[in-house]
C-alpha positions as a LaTeX table, in Angstrom:
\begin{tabular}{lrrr}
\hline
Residue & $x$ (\AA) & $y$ (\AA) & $z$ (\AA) \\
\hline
Unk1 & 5.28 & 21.84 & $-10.73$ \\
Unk2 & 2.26 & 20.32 & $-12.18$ \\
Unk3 & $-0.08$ & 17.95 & $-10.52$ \\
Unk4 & 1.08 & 14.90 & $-12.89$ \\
Unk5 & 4.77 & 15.66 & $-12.35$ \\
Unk6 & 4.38 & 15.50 & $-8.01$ \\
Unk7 & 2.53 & 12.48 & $-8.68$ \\
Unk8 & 5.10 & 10.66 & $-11.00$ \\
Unk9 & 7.65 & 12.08 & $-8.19$ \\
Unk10 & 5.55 & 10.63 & $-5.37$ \\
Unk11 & 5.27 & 7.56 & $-6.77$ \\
Unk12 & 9.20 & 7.30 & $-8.30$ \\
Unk13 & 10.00 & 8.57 & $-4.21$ \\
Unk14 & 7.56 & 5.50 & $-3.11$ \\
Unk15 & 9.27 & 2.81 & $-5.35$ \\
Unk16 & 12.88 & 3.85 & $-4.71$ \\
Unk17 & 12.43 & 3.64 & $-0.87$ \\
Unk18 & 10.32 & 0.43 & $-0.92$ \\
Unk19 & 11.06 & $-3.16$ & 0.81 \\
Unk20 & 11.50 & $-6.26$ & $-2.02$ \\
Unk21 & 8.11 & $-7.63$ & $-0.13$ \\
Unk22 & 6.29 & $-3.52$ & $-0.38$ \\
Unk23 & 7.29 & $-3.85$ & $-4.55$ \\
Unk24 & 6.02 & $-7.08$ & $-4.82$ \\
Unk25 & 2.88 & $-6.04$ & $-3.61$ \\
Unk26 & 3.14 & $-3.06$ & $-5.10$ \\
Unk27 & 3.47 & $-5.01$ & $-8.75$ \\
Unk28 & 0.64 & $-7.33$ & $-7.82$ \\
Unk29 & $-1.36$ & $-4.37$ & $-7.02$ \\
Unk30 & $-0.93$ & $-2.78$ & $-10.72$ \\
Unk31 & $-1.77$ & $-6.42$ & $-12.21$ \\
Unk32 & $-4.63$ & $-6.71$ & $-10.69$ \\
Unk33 & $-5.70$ & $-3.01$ & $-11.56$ \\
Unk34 & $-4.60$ & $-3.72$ & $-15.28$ \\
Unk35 & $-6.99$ & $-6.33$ & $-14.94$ \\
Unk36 & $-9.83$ & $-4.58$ & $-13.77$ \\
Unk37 & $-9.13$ & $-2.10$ & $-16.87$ \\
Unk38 & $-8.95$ & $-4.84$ & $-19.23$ \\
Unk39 & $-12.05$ & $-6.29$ & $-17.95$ \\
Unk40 & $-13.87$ & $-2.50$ & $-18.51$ \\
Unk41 & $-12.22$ & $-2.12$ & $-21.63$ \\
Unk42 & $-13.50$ & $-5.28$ & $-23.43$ \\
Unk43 & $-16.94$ & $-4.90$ & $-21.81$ \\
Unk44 & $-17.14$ & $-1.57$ & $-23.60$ \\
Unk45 & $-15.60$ & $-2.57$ & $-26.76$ \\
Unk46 & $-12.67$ & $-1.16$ & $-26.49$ \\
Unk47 & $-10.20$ & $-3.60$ & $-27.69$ \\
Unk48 & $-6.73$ & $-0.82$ & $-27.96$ \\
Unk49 & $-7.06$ & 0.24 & $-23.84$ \\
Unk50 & $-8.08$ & $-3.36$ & $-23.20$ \\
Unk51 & $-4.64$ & $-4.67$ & $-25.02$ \\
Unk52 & $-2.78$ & $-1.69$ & $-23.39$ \\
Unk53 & $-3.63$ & $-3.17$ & $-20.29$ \\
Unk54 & $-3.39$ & $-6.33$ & $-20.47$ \\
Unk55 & 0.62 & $-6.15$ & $-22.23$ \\
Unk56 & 1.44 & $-4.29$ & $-19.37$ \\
Unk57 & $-0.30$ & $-7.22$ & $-16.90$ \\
Unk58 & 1.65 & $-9.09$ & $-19.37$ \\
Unk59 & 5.12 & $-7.31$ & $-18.63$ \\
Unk60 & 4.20 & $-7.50$ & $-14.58$ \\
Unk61 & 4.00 & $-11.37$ & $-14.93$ \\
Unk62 & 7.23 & $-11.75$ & $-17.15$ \\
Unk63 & 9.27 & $-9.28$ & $-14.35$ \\
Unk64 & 7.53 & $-11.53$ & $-11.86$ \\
Unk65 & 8.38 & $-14.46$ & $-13.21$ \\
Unk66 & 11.88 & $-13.67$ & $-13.87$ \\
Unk67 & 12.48 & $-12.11$ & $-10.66$ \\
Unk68 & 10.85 & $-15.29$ & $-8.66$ \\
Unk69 & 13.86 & $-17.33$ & $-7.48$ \\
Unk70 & 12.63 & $-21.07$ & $-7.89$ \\
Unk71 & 14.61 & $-23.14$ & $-5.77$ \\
Unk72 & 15.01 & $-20.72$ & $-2.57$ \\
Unk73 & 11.52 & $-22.24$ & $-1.43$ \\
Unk74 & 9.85 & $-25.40$ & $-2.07$ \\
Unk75 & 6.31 & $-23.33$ & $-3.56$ \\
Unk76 & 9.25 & $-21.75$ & $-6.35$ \\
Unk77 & 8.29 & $-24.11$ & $-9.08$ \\
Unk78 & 4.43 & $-24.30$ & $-8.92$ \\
Unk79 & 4.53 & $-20.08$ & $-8.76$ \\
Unk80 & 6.77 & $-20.24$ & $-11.67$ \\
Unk81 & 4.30 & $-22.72$ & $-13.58$ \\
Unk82 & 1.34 & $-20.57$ & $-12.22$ \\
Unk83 & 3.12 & $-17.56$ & $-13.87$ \\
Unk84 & 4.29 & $-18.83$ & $-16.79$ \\
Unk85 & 0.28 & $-20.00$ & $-17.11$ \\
Unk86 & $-0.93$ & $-16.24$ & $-16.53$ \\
Unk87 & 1.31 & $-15.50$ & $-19.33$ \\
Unk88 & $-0.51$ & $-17.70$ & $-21.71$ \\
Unk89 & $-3.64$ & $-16.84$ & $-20.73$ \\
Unk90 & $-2.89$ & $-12.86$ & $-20.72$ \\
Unk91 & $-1.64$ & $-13.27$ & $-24.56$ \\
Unk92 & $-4.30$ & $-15.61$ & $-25.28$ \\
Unk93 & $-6.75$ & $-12.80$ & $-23.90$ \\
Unk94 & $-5.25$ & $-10.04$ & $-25.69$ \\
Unk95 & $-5.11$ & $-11.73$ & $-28.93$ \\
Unk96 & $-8.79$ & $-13.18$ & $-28.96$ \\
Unk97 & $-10.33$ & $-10.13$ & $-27.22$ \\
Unk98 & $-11.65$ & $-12.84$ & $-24.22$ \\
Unk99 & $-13.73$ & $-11.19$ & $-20.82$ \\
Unk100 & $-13.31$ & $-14.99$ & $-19.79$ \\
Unk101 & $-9.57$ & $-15.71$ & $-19.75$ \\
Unk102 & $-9.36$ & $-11.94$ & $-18.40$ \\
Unk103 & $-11.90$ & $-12.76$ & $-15.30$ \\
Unk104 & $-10.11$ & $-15.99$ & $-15.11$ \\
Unk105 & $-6.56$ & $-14.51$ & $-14.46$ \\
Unk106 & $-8.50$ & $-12.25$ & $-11.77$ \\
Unk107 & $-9.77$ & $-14.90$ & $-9.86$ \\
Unk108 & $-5.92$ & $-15.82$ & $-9.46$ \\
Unk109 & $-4.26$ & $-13.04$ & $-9.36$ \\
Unk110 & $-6.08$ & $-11.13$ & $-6.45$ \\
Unk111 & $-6.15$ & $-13.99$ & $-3.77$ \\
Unk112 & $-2.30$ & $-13.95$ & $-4.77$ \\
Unk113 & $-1.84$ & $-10.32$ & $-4.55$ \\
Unk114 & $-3.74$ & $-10.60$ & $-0.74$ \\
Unk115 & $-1.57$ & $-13.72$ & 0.23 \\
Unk116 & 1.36 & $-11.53$ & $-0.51$ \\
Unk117 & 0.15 & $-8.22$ & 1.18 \\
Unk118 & $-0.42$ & $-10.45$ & 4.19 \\
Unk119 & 2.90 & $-11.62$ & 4.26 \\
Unk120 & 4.51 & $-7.88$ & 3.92 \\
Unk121 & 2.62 & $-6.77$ & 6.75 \\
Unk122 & 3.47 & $-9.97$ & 8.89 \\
Unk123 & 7.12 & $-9.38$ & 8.18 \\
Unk124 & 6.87 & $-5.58$ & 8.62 \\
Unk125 & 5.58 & $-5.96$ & 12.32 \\
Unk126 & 8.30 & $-8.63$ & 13.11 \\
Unk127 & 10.75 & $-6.78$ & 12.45 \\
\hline
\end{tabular}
């Protein structure tokens, strides 16, 4: 088996057995590294890998977004706004080619992406 395939196995083994709160990390983790990518891309002129990456940030936010269940918490709506935001901002960066709107969804996305870490590990050792 090659290196790639126990890899894609790993990781398909790692998603299948995961907690809702481990996959929601998990998918804020990739957004933030399609991010980072994006970022590199554009600063090296690389406009194809940077809109690779940021559709598939795109596709994280719309699975977010349509997985987030608004009225089971009183935050629901402003996350849903925030996302729905991110969306704009990813397509606006993608279509315009902008480091700023990219660096911009970073600075949201990653304290985000900690806040919800936090919380999977807080609810991991409580239970």
């Amino acid at each position: 088996m090659s290196t790639a395939s126990l890899r894609a196995r790993y990781l398909g083994d790692k998603v299948s057995t995961a907690s809702p709160q481990q996959l929601l990390v998990m998918l804020y983790d990739r957004l933030a590294l399609d991010l980072d990518r994006a970022q590199a891309a554009l600063a090296a002129g690389n406009r194809e890998a940077a809109g690779e990456q940021l559709n598939h940030a795109q596709e994280i936010v719309i699975e977010l977004r349509s997985s987030l269940q608004v009225d089971a918490w009183e935050g629901g709506p402003r996350l849903a706004s925030l996302y729905s935001w991110l969306l704009t901002e990813l397509v606006q960066a993608n279509v315009k080619a902008d480091k700023n709107r990219v660096a911009a969804c970073l600075l949201v996305v990653e304290p985000l992406r900690d806040a919800w870490r936090q919380a999977a590990a807080s609810l991991a050792t409580a239970s």
